[in-house]
DSSP file (Angstrom, degrees, kcal/mol; ACC not computed):
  #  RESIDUE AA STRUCTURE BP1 BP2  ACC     N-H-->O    O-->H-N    N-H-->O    O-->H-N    TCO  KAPPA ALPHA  PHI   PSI    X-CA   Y-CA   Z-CA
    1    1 A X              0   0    0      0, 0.0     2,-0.5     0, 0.0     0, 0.0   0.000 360.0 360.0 360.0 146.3   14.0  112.3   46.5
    2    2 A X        -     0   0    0      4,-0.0     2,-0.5     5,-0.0     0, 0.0  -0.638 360.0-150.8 -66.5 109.5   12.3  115.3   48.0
    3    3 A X        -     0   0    0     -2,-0.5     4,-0.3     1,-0.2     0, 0.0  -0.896  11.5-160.3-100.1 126.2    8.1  115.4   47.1
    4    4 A X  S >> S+     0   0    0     -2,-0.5     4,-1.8     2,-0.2     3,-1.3   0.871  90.0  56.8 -87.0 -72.3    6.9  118.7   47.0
    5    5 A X  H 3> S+     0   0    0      1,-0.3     4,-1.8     2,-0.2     3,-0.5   0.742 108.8  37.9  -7.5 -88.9    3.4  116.8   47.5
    6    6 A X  H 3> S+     0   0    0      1,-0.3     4,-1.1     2,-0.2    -1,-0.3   0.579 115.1  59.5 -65.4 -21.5    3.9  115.0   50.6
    7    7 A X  H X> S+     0   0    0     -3,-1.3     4,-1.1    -4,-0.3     3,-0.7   0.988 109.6  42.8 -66.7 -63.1    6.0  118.2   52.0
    8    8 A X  H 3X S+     0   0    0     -4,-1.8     4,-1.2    -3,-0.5     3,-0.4   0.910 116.3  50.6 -48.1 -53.4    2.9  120.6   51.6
    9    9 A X  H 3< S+     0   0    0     -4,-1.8     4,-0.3     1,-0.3    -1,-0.2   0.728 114.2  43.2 -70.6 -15.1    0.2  117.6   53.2
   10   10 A X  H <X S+     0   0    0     -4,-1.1     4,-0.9    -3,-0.7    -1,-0.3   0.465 114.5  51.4-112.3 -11.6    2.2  117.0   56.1
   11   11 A X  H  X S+     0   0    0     -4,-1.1     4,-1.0    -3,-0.4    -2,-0.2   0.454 110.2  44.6 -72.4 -31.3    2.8  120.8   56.5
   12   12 A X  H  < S+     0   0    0     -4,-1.2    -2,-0.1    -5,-0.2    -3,-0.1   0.649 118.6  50.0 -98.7 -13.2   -0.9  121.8   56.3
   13   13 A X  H  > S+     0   0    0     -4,-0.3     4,-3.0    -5,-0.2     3,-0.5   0.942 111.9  49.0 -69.2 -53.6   -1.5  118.3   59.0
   14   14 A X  H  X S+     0   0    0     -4,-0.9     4,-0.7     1,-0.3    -3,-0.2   0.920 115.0  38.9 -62.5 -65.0    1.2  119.7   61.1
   15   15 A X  H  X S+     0   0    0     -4,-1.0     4,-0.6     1,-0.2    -1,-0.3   0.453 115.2  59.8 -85.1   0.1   -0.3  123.7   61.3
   16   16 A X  H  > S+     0   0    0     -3,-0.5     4,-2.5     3,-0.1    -1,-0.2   0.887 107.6  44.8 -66.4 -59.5   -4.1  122.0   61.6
   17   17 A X  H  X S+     0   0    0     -4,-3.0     4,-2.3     2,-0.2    -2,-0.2   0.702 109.2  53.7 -72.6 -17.0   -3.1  120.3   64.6
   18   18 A X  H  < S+     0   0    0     -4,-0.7     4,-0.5     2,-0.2    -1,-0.2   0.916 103.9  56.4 -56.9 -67.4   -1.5  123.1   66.2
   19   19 A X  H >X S+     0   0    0     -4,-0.6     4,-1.5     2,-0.2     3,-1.5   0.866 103.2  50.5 -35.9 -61.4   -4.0  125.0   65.9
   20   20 A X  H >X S+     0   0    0     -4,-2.5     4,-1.9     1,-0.3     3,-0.5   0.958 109.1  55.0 -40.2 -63.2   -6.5  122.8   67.7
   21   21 A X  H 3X S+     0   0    0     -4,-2.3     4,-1.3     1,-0.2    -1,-0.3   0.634 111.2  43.3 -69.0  -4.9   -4.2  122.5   70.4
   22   22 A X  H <> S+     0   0    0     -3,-1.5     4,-1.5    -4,-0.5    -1,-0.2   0.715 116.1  42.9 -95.9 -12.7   -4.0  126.1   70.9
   23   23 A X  H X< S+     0   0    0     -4,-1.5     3,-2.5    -3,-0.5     4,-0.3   0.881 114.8  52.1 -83.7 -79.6   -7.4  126.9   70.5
   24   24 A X  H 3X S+     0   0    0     -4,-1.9     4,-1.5     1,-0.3    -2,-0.2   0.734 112.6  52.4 -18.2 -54.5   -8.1  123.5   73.0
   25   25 A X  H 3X S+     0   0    0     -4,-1.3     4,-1.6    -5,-0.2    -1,-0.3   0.864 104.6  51.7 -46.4 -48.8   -5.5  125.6   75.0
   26   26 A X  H << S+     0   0    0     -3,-2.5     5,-0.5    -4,-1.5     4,-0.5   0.928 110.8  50.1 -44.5 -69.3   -7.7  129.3   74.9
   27   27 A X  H >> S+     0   0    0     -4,-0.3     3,-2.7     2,-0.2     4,-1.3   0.903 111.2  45.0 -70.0 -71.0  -10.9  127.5   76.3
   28   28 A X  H >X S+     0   0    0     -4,-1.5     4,-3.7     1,-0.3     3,-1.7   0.879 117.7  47.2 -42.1 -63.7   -9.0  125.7   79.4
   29   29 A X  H 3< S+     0   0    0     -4,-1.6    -1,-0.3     1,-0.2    -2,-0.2   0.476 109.9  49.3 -34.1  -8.3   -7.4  129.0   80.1
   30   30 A X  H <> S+     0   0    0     -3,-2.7     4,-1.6    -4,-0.5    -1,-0.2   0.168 110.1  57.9-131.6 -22.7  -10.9  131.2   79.7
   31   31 A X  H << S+     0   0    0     -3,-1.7     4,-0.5    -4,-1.3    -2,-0.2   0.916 115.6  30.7 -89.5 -36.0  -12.2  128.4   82.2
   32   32 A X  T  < S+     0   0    0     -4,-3.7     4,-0.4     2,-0.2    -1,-0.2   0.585 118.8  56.6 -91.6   4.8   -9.5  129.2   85.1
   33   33 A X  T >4 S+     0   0    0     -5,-0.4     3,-0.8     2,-0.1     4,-0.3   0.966 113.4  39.4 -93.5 -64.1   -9.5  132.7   84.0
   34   34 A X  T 3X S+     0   0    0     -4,-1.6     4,-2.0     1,-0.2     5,-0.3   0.584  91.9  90.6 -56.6  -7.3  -13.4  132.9   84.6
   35   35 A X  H >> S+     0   0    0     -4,-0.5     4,-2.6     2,-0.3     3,-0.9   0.959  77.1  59.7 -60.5 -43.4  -13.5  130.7   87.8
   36   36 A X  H <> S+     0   0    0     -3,-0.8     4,-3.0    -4,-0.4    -1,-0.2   0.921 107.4  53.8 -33.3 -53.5  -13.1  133.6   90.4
   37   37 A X  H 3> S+     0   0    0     -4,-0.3     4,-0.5     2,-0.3    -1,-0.3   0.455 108.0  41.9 -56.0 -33.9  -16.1  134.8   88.9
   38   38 A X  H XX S+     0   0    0     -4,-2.0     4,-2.8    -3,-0.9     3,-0.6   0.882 112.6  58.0 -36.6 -85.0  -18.1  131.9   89.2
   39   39 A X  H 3X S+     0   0    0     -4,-2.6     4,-4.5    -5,-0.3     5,-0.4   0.837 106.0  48.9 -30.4 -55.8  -16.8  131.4   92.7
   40   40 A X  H 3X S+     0   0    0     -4,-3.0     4,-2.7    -5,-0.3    -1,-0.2   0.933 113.5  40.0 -66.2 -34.6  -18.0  134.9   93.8
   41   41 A X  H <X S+     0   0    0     -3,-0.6     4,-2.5    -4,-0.5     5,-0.2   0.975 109.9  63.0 -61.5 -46.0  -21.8  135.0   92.5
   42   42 A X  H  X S+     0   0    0     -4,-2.8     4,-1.2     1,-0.2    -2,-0.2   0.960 115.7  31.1 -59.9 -49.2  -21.9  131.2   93.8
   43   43 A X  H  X S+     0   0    0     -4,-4.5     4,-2.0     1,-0.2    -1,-0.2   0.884 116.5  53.1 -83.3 -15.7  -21.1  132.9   97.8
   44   44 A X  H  < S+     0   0    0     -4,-2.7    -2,-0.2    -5,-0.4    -1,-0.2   0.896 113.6  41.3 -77.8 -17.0  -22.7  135.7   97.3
   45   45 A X  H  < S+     0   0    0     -4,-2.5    11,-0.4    -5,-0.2    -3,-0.2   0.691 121.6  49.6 -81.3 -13.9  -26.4  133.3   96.0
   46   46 A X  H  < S+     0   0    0     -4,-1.2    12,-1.4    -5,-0.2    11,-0.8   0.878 104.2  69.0-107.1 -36.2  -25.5  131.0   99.0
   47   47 A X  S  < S-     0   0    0     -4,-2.0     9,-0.7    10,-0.2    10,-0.7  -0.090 100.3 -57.0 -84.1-161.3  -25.0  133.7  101.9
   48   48 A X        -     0   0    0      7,-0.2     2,-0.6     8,-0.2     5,-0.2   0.283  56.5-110.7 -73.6 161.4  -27.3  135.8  103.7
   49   49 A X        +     0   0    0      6,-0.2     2,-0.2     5,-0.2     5,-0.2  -0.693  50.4 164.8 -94.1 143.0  -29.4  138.2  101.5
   50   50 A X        -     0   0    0      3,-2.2     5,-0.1    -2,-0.6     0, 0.0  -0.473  54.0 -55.9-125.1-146.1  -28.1  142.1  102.3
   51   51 A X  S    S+     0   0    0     -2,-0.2     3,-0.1     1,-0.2    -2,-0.1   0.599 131.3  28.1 -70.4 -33.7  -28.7  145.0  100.4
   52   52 A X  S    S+     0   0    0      1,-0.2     2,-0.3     0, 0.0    -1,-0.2   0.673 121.1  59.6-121.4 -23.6  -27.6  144.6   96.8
   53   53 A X        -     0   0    0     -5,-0.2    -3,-2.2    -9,-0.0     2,-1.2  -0.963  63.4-144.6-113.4 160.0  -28.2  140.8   97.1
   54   54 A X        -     0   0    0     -2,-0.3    -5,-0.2    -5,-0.2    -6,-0.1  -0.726  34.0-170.7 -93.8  95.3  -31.0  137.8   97.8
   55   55 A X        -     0   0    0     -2,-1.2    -7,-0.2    -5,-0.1    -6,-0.2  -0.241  23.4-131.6 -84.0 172.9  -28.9  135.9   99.3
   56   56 A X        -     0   0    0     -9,-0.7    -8,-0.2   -11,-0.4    -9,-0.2   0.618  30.4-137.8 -96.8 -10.4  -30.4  131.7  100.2
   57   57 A X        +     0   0    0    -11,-0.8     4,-0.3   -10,-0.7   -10,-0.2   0.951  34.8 174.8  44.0  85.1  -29.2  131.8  103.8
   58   58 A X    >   +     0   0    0    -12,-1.4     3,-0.9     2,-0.1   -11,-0.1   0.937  68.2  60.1 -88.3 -37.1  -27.8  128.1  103.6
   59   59 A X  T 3  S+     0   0    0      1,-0.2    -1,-0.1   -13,-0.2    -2,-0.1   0.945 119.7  32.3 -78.7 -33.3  -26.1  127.7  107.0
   60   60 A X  T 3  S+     0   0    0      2,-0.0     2,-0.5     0, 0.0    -1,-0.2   0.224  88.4 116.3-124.3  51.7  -29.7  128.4  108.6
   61   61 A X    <   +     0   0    0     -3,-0.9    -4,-0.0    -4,-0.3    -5,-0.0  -0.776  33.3 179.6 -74.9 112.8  -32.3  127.1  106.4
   62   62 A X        +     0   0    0     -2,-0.5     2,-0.5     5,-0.0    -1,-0.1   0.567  52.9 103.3 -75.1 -26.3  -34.7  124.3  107.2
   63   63 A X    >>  -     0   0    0      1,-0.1     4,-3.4     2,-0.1     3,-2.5  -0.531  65.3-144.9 -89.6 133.9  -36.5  124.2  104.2
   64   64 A X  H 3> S+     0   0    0     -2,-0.5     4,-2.6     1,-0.3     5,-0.3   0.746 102.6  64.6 -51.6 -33.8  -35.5  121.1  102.0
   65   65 A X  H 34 S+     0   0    0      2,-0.2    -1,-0.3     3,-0.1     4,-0.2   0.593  99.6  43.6 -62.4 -32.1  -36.1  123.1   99.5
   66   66 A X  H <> S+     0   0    0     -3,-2.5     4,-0.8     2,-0.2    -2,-0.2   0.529 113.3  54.8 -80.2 -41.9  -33.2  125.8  100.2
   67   67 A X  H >X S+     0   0    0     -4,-3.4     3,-2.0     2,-0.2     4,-1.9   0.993 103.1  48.1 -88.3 -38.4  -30.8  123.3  100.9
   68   68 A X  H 3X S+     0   0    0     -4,-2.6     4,-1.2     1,-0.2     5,-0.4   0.987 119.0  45.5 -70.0 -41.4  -30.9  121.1   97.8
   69   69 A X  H 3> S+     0   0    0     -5,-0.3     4,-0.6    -4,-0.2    -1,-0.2   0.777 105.8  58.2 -69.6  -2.3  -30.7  124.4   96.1
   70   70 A X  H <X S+     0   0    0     -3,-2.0     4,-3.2    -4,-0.8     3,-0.3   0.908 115.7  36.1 -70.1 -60.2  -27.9  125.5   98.4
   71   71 A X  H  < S+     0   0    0     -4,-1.9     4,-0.2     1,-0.3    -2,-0.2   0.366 112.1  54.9 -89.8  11.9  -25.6  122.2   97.2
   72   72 A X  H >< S+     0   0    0     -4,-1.2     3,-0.5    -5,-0.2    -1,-0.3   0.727 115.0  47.4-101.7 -45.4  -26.7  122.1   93.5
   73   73 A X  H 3X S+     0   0    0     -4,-0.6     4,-0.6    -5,-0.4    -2,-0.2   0.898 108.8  54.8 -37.7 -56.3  -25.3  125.9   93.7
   74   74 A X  T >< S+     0   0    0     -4,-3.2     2,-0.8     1,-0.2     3,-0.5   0.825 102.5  50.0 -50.4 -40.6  -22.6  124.9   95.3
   75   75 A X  T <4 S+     0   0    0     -3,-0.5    -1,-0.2     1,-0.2     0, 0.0  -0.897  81.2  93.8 -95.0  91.6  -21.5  122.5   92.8
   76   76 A X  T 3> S+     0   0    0     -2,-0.8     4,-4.5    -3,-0.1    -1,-0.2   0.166  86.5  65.0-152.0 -45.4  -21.9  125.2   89.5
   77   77 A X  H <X S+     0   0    0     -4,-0.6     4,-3.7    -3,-0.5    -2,-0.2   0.894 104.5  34.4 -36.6 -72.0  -18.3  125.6   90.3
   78   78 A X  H  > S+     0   0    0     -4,-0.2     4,-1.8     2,-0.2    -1,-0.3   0.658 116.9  53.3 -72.2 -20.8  -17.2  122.4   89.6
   79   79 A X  H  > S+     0   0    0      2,-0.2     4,-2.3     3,-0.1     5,-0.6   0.903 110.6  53.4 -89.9 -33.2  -19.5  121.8   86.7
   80   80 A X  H >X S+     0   0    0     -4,-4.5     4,-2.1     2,-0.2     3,-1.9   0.934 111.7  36.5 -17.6 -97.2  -18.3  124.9   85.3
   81   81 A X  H >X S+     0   0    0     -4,-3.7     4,-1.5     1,-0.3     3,-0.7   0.883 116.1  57.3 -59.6 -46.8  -14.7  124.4   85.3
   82   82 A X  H 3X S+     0   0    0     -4,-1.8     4,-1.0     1,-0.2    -1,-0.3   0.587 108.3  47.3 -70.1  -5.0  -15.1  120.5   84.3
   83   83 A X  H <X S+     0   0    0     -4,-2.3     4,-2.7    -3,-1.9    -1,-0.2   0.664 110.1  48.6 -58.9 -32.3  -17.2  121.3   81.2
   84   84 A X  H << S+     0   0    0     -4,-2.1   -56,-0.2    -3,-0.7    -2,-0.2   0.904 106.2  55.4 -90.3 -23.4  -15.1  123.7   79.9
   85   85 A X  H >X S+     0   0    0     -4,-1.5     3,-2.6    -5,-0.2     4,-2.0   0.948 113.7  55.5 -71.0 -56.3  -11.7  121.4   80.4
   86   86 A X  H 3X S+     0   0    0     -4,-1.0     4,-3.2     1,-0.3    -2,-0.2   0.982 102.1  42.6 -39.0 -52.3  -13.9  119.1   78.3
   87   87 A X  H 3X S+     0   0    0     -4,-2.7     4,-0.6     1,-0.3    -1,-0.3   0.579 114.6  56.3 -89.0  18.4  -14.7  120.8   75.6
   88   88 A X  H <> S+     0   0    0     -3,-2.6     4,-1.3     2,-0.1    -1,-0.3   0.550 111.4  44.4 -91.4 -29.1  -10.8  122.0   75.7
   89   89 A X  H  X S+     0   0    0     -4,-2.0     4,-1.2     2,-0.2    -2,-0.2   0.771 120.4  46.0 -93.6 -24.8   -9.7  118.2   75.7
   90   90 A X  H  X S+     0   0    0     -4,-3.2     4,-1.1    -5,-0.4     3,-0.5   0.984 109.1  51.2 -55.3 -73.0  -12.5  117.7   72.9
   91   91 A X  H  < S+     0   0    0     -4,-0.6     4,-0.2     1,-0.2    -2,-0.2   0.539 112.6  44.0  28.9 -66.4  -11.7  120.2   71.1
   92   92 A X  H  < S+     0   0    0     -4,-1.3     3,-0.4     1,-0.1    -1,-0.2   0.872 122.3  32.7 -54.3 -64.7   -8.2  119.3   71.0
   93   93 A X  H  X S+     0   0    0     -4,-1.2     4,-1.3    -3,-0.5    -2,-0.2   0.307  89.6  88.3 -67.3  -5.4   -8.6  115.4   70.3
   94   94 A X  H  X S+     0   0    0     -4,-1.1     4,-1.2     1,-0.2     6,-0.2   0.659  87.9  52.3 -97.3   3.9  -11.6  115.2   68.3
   95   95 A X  H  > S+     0   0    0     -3,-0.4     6,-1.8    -4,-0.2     4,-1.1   0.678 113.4  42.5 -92.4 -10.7   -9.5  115.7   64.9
   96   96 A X  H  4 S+     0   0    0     -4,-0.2    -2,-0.2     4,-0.2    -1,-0.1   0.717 118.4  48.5 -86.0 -23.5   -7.2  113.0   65.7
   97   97 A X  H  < S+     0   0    0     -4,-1.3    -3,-0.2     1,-0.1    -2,-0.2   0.945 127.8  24.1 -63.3 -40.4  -10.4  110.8   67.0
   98   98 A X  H  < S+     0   0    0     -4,-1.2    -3,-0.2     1,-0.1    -2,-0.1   0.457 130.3  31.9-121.3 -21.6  -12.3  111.6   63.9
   99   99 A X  S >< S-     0   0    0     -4,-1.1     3,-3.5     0, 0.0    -3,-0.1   0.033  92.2-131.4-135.1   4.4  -10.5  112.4   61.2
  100  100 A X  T 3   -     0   0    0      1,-0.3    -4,-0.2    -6,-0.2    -3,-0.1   0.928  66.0 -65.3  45.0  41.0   -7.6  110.2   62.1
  101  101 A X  T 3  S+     0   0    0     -6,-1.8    -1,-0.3     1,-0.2    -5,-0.1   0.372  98.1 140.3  82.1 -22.4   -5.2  113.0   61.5
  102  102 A X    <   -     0   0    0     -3,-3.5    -1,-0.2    -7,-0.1    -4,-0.0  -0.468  39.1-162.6 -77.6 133.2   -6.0  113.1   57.7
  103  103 A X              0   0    0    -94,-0.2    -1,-0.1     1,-0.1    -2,-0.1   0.830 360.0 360.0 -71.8 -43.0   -6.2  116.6   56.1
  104  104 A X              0   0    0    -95,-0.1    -1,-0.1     0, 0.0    -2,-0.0   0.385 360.0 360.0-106.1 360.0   -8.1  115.5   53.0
């Protein structure tokens, strides 16, 4: 026989999870959407300083000091976009990790 109950709980599981995955979808999407943007500040802090920026000069810098801050720069990119595809694949999975799927 047809339960009105179990129809309703598996209906409010069903549009929970959806949800999650679309929002988990928004963030990843907001991470490659912003990456150009990243990308450009990251070459404009690493090359030569002109007029509207202080650039590091990385390709002829000596000081130890310029280059570790050249390749920590460098890498902003990547820590960028891989945090924010984490916390879309959190985001996504942590009500099935945590809550084991259960609405209640």
């Amino acid at each position: 026989m047809w339960d009105s109950k179990k129809y309703k709980k598996m209906n409010k599981k069903g549009s929970a999870t959806f949800y999650v995955l679309m929002l988990g979808i928004v963030v990843f999407l907001l991470g490659l959407y912003l990456a150009p943007t990243v990308s450009e500040f990251t070459t404009n802090a690493m090359g030569n300083s002109t007029g509207e920026f202080g650039g590091l000069d990385c390709d002829n810098s000596t000081d130890v000091f310029i280059k570790s801050t050249c390749i920590v720069t460098d890498m902003s990119l990547f820590y960028f976009i891989g945090s924010l595809i984490f916390i879309a694949f959190a985001v996504a999975t942590a009500r099935i990790i945590f809550l084991g799927g259960e609405t209640e």
